[in-house]
mmCIF file of the N, C-alpha and C atoms, coordinates in Angstrom:
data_MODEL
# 
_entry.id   MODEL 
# 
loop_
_atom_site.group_PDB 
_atom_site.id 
_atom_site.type_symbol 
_atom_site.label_atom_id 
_atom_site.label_alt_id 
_atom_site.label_comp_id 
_atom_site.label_asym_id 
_atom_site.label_entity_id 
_atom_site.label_seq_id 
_atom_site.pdbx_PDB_ins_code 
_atom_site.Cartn_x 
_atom_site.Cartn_y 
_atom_site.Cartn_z 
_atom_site.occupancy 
_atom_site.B_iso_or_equiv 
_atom_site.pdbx_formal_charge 
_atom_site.auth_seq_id 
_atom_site.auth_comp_id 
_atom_site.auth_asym_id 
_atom_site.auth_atom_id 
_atom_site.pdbx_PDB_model_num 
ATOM 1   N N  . UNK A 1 1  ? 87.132 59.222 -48.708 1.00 0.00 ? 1  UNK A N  1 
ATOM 2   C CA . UNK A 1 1  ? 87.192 60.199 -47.638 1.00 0.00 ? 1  UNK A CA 1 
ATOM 3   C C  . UNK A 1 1  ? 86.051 60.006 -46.641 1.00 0.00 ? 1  UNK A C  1 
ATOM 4   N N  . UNK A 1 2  ? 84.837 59.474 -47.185 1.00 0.00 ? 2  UNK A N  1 
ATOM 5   C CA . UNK A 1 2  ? 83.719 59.291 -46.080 1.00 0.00 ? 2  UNK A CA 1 
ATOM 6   C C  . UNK A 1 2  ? 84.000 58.407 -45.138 1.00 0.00 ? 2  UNK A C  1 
ATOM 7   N N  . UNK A 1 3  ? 84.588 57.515 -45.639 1.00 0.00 ? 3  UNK A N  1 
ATOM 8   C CA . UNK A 1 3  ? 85.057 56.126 -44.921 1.00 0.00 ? 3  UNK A CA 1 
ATOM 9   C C  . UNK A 1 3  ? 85.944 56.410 -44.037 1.00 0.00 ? 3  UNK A C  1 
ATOM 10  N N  . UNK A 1 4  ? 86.682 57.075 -44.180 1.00 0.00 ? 4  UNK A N  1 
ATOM 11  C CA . UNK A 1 4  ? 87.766 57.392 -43.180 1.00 0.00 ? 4  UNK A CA 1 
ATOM 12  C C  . UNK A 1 4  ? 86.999 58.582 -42.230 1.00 0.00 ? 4  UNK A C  1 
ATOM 13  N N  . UNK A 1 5  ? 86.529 59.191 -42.546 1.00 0.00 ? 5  UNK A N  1 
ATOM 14  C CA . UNK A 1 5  ? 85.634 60.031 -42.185 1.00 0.00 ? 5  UNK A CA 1 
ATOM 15  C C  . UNK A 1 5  ? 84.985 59.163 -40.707 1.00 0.00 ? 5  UNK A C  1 
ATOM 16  N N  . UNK A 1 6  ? 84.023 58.590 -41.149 1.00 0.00 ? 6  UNK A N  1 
ATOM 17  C CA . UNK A 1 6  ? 83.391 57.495 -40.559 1.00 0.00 ? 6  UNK A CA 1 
ATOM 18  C C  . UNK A 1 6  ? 83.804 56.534 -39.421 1.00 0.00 ? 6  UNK A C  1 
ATOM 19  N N  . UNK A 1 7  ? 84.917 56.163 -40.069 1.00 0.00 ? 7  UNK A N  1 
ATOM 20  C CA . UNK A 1 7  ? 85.420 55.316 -38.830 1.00 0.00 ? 7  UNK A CA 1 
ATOM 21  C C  . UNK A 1 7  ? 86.316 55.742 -37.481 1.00 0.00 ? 7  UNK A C  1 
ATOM 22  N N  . UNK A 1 8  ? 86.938 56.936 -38.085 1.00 0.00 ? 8  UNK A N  1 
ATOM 23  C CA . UNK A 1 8  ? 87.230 58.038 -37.269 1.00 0.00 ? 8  UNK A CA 1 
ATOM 24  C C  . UNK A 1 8  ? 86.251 58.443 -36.193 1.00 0.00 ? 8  UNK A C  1 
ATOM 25  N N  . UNK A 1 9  ? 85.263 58.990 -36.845 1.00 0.00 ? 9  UNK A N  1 
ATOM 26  C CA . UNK A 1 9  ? 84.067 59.225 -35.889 1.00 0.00 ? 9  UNK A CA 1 
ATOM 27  C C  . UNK A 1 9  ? 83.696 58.052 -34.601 1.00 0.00 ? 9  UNK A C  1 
ATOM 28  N N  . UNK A 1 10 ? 83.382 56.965 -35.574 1.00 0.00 ? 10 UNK A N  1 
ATOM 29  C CA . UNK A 1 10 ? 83.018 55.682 -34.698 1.00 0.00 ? 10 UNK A CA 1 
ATOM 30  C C  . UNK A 1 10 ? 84.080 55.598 -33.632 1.00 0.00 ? 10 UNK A C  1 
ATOM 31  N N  . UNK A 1 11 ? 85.398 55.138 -34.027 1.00 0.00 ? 11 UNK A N  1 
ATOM 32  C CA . UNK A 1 11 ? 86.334 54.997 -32.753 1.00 0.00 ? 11 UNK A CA 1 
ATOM 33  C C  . UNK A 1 11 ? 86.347 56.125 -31.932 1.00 0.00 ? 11 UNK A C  1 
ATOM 34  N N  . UNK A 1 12 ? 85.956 57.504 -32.149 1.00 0.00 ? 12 UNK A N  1 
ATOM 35  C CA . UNK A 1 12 ? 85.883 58.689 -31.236 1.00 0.00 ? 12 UNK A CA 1 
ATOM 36  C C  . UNK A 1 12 ? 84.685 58.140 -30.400 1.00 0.00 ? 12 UNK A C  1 
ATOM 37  N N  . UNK A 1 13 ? 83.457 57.597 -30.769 1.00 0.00 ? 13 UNK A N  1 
ATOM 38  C CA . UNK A 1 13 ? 82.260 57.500 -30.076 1.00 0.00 ? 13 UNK A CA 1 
ATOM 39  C C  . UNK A 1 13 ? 82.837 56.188 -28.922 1.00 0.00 ? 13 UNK A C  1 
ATOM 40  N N  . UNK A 1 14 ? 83.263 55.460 -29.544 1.00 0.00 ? 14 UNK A N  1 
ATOM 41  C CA . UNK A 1 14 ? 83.609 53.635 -29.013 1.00 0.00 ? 14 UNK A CA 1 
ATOM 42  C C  . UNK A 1 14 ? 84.864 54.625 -27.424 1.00 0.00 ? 14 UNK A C  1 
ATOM 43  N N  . UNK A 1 15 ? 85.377 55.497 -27.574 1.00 0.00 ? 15 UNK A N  1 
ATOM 44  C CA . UNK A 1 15 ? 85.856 56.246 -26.789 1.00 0.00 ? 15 UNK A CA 1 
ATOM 45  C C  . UNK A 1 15 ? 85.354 56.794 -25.695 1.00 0.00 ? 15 UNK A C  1 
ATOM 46  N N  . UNK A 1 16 ? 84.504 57.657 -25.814 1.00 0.00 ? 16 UNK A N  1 
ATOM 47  C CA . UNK A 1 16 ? 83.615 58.345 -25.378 1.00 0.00 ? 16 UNK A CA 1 
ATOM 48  C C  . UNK A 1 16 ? 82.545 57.584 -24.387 1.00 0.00 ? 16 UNK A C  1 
ATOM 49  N N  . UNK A 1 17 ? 81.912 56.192 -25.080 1.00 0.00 ? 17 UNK A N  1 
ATOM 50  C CA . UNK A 1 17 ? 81.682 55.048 -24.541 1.00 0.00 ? 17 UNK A CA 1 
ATOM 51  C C  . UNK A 1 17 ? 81.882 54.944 -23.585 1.00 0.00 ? 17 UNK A C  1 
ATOM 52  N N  . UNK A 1 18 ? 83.100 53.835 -23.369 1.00 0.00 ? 18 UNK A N  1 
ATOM 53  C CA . UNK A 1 18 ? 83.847 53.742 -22.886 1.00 0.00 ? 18 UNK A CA 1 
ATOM 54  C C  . UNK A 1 18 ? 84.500 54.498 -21.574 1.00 0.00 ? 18 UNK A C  1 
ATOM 55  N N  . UNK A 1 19 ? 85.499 55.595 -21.483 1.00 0.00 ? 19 UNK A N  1 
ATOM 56  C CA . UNK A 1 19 ? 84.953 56.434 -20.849 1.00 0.00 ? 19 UNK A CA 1 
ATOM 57  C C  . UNK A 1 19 ? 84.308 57.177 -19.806 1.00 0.00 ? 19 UNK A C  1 
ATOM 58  N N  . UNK A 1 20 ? 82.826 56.910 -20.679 1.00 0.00 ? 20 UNK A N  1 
ATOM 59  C CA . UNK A 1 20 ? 82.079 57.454 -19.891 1.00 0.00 ? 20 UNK A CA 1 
ATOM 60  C C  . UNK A 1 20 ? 81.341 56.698 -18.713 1.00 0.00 ? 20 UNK A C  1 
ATOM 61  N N  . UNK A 1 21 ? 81.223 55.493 -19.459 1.00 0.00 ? 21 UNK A N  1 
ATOM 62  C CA . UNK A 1 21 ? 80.827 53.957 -18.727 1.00 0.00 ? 21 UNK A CA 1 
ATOM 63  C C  . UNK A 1 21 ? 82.016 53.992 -17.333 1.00 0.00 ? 21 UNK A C  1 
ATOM 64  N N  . UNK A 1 22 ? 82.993 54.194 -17.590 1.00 0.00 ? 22 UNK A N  1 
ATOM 65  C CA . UNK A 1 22 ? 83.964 53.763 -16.338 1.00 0.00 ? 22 UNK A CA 1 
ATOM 66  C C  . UNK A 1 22 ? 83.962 54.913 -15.303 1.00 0.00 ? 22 UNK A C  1 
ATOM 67  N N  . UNK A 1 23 ? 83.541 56.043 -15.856 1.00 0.00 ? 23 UNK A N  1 
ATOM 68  C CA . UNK A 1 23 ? 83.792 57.496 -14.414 1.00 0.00 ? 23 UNK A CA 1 
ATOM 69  C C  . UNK A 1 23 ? 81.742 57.551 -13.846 1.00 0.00 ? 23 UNK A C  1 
ATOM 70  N N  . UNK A 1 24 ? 81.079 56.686 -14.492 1.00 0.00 ? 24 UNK A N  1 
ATOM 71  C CA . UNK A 1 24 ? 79.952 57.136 -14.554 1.00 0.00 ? 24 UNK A CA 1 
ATOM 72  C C  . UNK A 1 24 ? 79.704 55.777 -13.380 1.00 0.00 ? 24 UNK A C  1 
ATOM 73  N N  . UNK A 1 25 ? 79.593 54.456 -13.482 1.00 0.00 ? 25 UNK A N  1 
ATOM 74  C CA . UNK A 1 25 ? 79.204 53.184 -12.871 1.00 0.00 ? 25 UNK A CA 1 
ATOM 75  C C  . UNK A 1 25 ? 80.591 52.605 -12.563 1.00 0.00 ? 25 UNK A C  1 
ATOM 76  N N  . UNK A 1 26 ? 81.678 51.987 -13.049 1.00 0.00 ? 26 UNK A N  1 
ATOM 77  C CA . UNK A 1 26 ? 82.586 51.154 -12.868 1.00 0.00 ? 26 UNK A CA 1 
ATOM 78  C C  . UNK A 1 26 ? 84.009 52.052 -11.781 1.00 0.00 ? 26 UNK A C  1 
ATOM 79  N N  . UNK A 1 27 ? 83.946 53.459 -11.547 1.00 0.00 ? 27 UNK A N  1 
ATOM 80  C CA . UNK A 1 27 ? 84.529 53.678 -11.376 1.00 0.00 ? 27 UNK A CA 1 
ATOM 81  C C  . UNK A 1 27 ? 85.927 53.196 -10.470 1.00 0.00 ? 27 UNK A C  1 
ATOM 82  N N  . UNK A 1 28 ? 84.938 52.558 -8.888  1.00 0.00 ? 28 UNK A N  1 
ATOM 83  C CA . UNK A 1 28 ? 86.027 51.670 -8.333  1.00 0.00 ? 28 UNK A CA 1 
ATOM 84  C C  . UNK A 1 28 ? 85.960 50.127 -7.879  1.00 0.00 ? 28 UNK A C  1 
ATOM 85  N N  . UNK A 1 29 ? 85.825 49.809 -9.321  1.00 0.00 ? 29 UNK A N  1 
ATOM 86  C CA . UNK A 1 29 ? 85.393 48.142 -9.317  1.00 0.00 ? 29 UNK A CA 1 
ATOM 87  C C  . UNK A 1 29 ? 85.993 47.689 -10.360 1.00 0.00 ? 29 UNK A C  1 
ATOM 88  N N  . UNK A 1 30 ? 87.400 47.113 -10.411 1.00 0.00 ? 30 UNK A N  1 
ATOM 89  C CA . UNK A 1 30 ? 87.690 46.717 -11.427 1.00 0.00 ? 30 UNK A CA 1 
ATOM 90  C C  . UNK A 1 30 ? 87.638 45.769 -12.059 1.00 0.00 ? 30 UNK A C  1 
ATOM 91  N N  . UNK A 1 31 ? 87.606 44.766 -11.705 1.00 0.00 ? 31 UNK A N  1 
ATOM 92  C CA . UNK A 1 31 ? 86.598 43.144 -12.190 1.00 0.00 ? 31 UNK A CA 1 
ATOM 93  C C  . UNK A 1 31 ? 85.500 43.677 -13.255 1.00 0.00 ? 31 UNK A C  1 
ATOM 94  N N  . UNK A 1 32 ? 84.692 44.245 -12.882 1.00 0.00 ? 32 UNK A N  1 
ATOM 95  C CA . UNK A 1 32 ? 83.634 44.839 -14.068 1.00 0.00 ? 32 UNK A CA 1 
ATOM 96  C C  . UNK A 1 32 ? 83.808 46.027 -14.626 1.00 0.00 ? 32 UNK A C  1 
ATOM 97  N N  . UNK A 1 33 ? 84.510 46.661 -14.223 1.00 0.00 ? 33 UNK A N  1 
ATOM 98  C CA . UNK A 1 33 ? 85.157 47.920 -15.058 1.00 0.00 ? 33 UNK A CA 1 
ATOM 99  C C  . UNK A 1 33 ? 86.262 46.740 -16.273 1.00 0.00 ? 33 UNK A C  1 
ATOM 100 N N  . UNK A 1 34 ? 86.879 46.069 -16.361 1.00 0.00 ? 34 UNK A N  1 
ATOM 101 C CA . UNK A 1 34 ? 87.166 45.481 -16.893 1.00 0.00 ? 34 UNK A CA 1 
ATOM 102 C C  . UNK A 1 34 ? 86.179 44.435 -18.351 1.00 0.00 ? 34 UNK A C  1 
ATOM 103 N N  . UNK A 1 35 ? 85.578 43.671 -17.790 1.00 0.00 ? 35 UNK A N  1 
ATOM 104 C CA . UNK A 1 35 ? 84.294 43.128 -18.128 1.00 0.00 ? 35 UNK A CA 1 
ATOM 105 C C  . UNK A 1 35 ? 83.568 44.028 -18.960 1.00 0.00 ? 35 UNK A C  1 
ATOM 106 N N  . UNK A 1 36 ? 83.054 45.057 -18.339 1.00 0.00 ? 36 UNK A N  1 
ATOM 107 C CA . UNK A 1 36 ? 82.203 46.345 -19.008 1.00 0.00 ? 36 UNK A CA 1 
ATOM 108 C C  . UNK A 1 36 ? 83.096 46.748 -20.402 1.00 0.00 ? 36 UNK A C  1 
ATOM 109 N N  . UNK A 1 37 ? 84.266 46.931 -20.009 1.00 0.00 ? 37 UNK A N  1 
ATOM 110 C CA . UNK A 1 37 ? 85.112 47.712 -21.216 1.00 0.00 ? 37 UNK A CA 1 
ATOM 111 C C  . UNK A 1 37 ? 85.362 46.328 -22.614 1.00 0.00 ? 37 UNK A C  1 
ATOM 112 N N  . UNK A 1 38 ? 85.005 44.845 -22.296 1.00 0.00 ? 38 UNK A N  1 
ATOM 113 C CA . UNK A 1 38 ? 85.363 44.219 -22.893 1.00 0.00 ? 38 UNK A CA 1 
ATOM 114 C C  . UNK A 1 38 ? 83.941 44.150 -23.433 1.00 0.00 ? 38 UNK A C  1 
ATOM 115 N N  . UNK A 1 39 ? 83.237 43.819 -22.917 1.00 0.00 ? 39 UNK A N  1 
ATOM 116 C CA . UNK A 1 39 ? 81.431 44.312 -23.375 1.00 0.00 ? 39 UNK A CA 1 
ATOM 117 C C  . UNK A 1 39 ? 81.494 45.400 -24.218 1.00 0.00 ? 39 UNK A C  1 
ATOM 118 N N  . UNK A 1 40 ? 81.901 46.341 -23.963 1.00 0.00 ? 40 UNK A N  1 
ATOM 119 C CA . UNK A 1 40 ? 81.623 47.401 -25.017 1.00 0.00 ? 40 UNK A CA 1 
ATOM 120 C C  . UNK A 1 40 ? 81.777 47.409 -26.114 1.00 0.00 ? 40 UNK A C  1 
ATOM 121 N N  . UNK A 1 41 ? 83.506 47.266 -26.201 1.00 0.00 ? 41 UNK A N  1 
ATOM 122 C CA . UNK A 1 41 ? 84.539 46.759 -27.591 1.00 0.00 ? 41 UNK A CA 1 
ATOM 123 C C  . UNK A 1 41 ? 83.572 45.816 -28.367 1.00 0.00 ? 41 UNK A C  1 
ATOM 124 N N  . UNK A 1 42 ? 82.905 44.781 -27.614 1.00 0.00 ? 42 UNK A N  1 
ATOM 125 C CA . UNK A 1 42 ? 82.792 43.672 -28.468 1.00 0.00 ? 42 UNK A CA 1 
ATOM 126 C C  . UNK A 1 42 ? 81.657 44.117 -28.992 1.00 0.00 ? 42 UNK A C  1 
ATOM 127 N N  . UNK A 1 43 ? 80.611 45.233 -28.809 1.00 0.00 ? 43 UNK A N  1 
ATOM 128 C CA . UNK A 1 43 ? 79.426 45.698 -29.203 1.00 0.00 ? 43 UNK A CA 1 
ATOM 129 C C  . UNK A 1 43 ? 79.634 46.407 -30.389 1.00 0.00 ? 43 UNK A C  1 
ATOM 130 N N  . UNK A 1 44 ? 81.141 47.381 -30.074 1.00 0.00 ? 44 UNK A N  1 
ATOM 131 C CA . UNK A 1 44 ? 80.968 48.059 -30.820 1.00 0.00 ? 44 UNK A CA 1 
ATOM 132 C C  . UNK A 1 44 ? 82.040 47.191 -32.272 1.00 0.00 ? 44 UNK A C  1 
ATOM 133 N N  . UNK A 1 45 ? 82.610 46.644 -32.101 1.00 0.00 ? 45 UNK A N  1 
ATOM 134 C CA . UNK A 1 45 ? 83.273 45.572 -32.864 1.00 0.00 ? 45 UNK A CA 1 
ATOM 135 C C  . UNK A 1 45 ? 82.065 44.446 -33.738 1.00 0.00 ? 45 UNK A C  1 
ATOM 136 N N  . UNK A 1 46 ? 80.553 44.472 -33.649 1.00 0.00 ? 46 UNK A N  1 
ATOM 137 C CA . UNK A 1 46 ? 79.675 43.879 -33.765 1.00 0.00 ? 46 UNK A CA 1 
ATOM 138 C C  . UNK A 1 46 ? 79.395 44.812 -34.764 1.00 0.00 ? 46 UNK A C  1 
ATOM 139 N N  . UNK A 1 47 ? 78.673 45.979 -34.275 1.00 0.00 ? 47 UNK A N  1 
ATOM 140 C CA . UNK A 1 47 ? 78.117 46.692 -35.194 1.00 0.00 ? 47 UNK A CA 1 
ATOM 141 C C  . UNK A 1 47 ? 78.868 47.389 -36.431 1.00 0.00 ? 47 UNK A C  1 
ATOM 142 N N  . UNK A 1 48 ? 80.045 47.287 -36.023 1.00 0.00 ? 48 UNK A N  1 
ATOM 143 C CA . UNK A 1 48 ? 81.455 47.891 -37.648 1.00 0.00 ? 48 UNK A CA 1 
ATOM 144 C C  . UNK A 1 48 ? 81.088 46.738 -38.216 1.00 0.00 ? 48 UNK A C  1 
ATOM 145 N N  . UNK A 1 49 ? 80.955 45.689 -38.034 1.00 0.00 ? 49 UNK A N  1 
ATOM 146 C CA . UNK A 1 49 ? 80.992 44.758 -38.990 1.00 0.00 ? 49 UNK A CA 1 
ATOM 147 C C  . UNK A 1 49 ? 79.813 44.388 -39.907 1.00 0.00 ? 49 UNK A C  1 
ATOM 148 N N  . UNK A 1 50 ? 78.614 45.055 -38.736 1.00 0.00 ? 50 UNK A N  1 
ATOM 149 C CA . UNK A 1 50 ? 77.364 44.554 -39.687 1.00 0.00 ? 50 UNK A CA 1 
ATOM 150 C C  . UNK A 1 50 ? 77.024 46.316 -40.445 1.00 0.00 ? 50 UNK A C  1 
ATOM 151 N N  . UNK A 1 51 ? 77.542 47.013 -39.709 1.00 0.00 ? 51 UNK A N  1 
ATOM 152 C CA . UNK A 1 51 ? 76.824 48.400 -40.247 1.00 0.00 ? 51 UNK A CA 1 
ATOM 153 C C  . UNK A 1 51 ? 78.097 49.453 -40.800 1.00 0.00 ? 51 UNK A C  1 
ATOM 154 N N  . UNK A 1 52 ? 79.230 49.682 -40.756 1.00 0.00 ? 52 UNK A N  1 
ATOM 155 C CA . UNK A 1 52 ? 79.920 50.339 -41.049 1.00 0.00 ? 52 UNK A CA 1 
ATOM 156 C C  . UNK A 1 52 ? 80.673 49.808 -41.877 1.00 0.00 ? 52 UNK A C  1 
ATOM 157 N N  . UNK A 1 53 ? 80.923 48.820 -42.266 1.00 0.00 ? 53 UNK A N  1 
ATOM 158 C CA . UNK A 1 53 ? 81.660 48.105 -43.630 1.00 0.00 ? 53 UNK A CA 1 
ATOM 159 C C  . UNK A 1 53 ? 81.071 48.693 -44.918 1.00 0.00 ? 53 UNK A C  1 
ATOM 160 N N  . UNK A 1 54 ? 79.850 48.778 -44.584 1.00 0.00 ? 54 UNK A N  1 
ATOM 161 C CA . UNK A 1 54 ? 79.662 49.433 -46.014 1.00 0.00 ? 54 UNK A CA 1 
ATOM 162 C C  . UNK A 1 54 ? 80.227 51.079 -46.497 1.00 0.00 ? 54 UNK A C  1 
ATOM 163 N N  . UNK A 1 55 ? 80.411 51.725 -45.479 1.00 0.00 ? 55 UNK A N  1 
ATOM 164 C CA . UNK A 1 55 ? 81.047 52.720 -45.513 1.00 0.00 ? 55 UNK A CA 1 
ATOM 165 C C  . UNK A 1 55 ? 82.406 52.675 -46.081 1.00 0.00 ? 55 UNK A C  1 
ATOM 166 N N  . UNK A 1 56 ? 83.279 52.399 -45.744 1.00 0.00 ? 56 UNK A N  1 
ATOM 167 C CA . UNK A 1 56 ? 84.513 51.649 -45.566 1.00 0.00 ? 56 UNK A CA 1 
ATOM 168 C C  . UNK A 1 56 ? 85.046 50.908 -46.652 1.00 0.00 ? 56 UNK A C  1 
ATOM 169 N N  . UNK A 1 57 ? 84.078 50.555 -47.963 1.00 0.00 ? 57 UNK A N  1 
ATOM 170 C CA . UNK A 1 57 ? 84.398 49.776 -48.814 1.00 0.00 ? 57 UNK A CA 1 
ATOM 171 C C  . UNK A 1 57 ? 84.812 50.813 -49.973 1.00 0.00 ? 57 UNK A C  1 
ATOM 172 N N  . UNK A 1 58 ? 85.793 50.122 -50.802 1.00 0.00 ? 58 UNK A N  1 
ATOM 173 C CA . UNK A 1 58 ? 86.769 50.611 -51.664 1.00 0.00 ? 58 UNK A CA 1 
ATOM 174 C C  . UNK A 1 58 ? 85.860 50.870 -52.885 1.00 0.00 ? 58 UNK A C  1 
# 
């Protein structure tokens, strides 16, 4: 239940991110509003792997 718990949370934040990054700086630039959103994913796709797997494990 933590785990699910957890990753739930995370993809709410990776959201929120996201988001907030595009109404805040990228709003009418889409080349890097694009870019930015692929930057993000891949950050936050970085850190599930080194830091939230352990959560997550069976």
């Amino acid at each position: 239940m933590v785990g699910r718990t957890a990753v739930v949370l995370y993809v709410l934040a990776l959201v929120v991110v996201v988001v907030g990054v595009d109404l805040l700086f990228f709003r009418h630039h889409f080349w890097a509003r694009l870019a930015g959103n692929i930057g993000i994913v891949l950050v936050f796709i970085a850190f599930y792997l080194r830091f939230m797997s352990v959560f997550t494990k069976s």
